[in-house]
N, C-alpha and C positions, 0 to 999 in steps of 0.2 A: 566614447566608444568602449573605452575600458569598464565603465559601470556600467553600461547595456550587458557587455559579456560576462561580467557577472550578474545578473541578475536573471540573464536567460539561463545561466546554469543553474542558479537557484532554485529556477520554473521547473525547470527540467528534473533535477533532483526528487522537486516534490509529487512529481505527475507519475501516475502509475500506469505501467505498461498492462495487455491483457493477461500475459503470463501470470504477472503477480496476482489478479482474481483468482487465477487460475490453481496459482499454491495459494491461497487461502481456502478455496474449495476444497484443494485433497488434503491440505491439513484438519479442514473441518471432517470431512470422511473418513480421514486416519483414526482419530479419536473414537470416532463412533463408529469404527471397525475393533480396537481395541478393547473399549467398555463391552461389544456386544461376545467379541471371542473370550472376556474375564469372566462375563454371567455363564456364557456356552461349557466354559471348563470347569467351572465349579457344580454345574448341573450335571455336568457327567462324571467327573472325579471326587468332589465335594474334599478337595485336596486345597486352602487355604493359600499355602505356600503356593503353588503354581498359580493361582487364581491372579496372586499381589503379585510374582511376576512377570505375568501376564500384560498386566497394567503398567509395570516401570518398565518392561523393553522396546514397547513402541513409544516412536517419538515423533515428530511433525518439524520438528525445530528446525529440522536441517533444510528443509523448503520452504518454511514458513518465515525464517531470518538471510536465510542465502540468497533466495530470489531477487531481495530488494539490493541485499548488498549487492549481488552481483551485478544489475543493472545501472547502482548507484559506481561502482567502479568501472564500468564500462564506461558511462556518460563522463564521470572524472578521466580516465586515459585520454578517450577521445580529445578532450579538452587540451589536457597537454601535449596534444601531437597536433594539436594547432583544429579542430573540426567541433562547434559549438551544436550540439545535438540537442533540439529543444524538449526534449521526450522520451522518457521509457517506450511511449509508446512508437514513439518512430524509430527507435534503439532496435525493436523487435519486427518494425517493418522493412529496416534496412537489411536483417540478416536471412528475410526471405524475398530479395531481390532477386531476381533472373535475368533482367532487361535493364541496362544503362541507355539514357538516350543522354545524349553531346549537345549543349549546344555549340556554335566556332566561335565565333568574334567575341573574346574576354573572356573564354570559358579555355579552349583551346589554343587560343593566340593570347598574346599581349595585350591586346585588346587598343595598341598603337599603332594602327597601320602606316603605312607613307603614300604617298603618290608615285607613282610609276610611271608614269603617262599622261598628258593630254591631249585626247584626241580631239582636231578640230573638225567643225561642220559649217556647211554654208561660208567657211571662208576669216571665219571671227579668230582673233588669239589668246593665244594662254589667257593674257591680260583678265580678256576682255570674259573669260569663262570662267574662269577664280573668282574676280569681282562680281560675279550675280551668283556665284555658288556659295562666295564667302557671305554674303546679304542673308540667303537663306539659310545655311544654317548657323549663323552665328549664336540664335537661343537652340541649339538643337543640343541634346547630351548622347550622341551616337558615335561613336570611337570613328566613323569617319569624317564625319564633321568636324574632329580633331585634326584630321590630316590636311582637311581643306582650310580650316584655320590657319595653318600653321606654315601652309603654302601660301597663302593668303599674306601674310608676318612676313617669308621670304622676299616677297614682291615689291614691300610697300605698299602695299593696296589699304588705303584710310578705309577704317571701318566705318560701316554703316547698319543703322538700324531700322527694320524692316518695321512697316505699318502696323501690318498684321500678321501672323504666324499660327500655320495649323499643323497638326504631325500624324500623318495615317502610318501607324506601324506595321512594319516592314514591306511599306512603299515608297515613302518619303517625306520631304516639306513641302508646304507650298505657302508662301508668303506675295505680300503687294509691299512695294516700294515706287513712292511717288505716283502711285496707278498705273506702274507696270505691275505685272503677275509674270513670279520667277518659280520654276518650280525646279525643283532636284531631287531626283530620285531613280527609281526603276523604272524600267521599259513598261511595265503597268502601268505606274502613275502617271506616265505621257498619255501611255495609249486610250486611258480613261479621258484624255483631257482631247481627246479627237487629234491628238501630234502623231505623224510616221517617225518610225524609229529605225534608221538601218540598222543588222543585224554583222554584231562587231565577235568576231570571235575568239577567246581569252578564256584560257582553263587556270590561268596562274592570277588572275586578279577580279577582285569583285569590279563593277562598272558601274558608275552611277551616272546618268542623265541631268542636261542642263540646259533650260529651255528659258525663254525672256519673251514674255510678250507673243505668245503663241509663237514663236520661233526656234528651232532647236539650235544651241551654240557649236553643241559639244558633247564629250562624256570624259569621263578623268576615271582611268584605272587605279586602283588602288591595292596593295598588298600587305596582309599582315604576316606577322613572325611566329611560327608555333612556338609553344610555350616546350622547353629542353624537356622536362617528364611526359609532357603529354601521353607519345609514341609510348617509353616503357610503361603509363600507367593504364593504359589503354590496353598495353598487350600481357599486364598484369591480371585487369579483370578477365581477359580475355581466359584466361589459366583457370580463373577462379569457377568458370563455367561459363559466366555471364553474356549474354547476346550483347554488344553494343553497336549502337545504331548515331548515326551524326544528324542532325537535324538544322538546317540555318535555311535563312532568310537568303542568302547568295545564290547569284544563278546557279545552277544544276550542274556546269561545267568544272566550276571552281569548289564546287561542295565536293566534288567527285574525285579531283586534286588532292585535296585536304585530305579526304578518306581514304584513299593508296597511298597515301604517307603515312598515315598513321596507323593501317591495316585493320579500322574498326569492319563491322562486318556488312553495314549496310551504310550507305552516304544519301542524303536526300535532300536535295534544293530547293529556292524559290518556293518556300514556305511563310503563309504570313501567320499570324499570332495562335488565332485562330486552328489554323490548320496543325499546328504541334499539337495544342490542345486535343485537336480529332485526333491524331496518331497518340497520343496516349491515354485514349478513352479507346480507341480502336484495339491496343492494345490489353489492357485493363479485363474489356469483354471477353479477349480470346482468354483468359484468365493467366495473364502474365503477369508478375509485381514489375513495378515498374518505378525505375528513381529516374527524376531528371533533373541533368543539373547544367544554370544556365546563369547568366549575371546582368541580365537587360528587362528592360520593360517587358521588351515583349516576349521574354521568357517568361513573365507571370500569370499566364492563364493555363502555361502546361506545369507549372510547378504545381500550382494548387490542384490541377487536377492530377497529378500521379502518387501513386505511392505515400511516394517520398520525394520532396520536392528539395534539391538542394542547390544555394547560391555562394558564387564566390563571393569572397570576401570586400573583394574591388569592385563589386557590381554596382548598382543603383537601390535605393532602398526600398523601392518597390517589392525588388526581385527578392531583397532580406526577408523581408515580410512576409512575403507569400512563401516564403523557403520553412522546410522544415529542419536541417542541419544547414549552416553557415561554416564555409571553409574559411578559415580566419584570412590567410597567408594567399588565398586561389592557387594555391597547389594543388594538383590533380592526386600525389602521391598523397596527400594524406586524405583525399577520400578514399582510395584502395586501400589506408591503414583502418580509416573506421569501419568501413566493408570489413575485415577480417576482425577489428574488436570486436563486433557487434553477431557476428560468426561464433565467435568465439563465446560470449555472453551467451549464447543461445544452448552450445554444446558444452557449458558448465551447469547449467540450468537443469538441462535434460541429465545431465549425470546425476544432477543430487535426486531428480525426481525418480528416476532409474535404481539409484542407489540405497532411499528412504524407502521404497517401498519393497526390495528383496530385503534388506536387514530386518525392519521389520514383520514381515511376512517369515521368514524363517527362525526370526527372535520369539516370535508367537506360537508356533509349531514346536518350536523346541521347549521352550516357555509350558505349555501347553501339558507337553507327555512327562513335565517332572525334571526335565535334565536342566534344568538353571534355577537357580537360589534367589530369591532379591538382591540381595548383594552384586553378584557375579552380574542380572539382569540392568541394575541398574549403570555399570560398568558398562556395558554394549550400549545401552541409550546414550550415555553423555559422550563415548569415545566416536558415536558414530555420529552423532549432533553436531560434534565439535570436528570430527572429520571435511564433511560437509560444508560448514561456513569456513572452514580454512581454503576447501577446495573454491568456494566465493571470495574470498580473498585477494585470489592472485589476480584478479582483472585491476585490484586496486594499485592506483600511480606510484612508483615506487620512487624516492628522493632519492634526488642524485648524489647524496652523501658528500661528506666532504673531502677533499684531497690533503693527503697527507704528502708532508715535505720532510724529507732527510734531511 
């Protein structure tokens, strides 16, 4: 893990964001503003000395070395506050973000839930509803198939391994054992399978279905723990202007919970893979930027498709892969610190570009009518060059020094 992180910072380092085309174009323009106002002032002064500094008071350096540095210290910070940013260029797509979308389960929770509940059906017990739940998902990697696992462990219930095993994301499993067919999942995935499902009502726990043999057993409540930052990191970007929206696979009831906890601004349920994806194409078109960040399978067709796609650290390596920033730690807080680096990269950038082009511009003018010497002119180029990459500087990580002892 440790040599993947570095080596995506490596990638990262070397990848150029658009900005930096960007200053190499107006550094290329600066130049050939300069050479054409040295010929313009010498055709109409035929004054030597203004002509040469002319030519020593503009300068490009300052955007043309700043840019990179500043992006390359951005992506360094980020780094040490725990957030693996694959790209200059996603560096500059994260700091025209406007829209966070949430995924819940391991992005906003623990991504450990427990069991709450067993509700029976038809008559069957716990026992007897753990043991075809524990069957199915034994090969499943979904943070609640951890809790029925685990329940499963409480029980004593001898594991068993299922024939066959298929996983429709975010519906559920459905596997054969011995030639029965067990499925667990959502009120979907029943209802696809021609089973009635009574209609159980819980805003405080997701519900998952569990059915044997065309027969329904049960449903087992389950409830996860939000993660302590979530709440202020949520209501951090909230500050920052950003619209944030909750997006999960959970009935509608429970997504809606989670979101008046947490005060994001929209909460949205009973979403399968698919459909985050449309909500952030949906998005995308109305022309919103759009980052989302999520740490499951089936969080990776809306990563790739937004923005900026970003995965907890703790997720699945699907979700890594299709991510564009990796939050090392799945802290919520240090993707609202790379959100303000990345803010921050953007409005040092614009300074030096803001900056290079009034000094210039008035170093030429002044340059121009006689009032600057070479000497004096080439003073203003290097003090304002070197302004400039100092003002890129500061994004860069600074050591924690060493502690001194009396």
């Amino acid at each position: 893990m440790f040599g993947k992180i570095i080596e995506a910072v490596e990638h990262a380092e070397k990848s150029r964001a658009p900005i930096q085309k960007t200053a190499d174009r107006l550094a290329g323009y600066l130049v050939y503003f300069a050479l054409g106002a040295a010929i313009l002032t010498f055709i109409i002064t035929h004054n030597i000395r203004s002509t040469i500094s002319v030519v020593i008071v503009a300068g490009a350096c300052g955007i043309a070395a700043g840019t990179p540095l500043a992006i390359l210290g951005a992506i360094g910070r980020a780094a040490r506050q725990g957030a693996i940013v694959k790209g200059g260029l996603y560096l500059e797509a994260l700091a025209s973000v406007d829209t966070v979308l949430l995924d819940k389960t391991g992005t906003l929770t623990f991504g450990t839930p427990q069991i709450r509940e067993v509700v029976s059906a038809n008559g069957f017990t716990e026992r007897q509803i753990i043991a075809a739940a524990s069957i199915a998902e034994r090969k499943s990697e979904h943070p609640l198939a951890k809790a029925v696992m685990a329940r499963a462990s409480e029980l004593a219930i001898p594991s068993a391994e299922p024939d066959d095993f298929s996983y429709a994301p975010g519906n559920g499993v459905r596997v054969t054992h011995r030639g029965e067919e067990i499925l667990v999942g959502s009120r979907a995935l029943l209802t696809q399978h021609a089973m009635a499902v009574p209609i159980n009502s819980t805003d405080a726990a997701s519900e998952i279905y569990v059915a044997r043999s065309g027969q329904l057993l049960g449903s087992i409540r389950i409830a996860d723990v939000l993660r302590p930052e979530a709440k202020s990191a949520v209501e951090a970007m909230r500050e920052m202007g950003l619209k944030t929206v909750l997006l999960s696979g959970d009935a509608q009831g429970v997504t809606s919970s989670v979101g008046r906890d947490l005060g994001v601004d929209e909460a949205v349920g009973d979403l399968l893979p698919e459909q985050k994806a449309k909500w952030v194409n949906d998005l995308r078109s109305n022309n919103r930027k759009v980052a989302m960040v999520g740490d499951g399978i089936n969080d990776a067709p809306a990563l790739v498709e937004a923005n900026v796609g970003i995965a907890m650290g703790s997720g699945t390596d699907v979700a890594r892969e299709s991510a564009d920033v990796i939050l090392i730690g799945s802290d919520l807080s240090k993707l609202v610190e790379t959100l303000r680096v990345a803010r921050r990269c953007r409005g040092i950038i614009m300074q030096n570009f803001v900056g290079t082009l009034v000094v210039d511009s008035v170093g030429v003018g002044i340059a121009a009518f006689g009032f600057l010497n070479p000497l004096l002119a080439a003073f203003i180029h290097v003090t304002s060059e070197l302004a400039f990459i100092l003002n890129s500087t500061r994004l860069l990580p600074r050591s924690s020094g060493a502690k001194h002892h009396i």
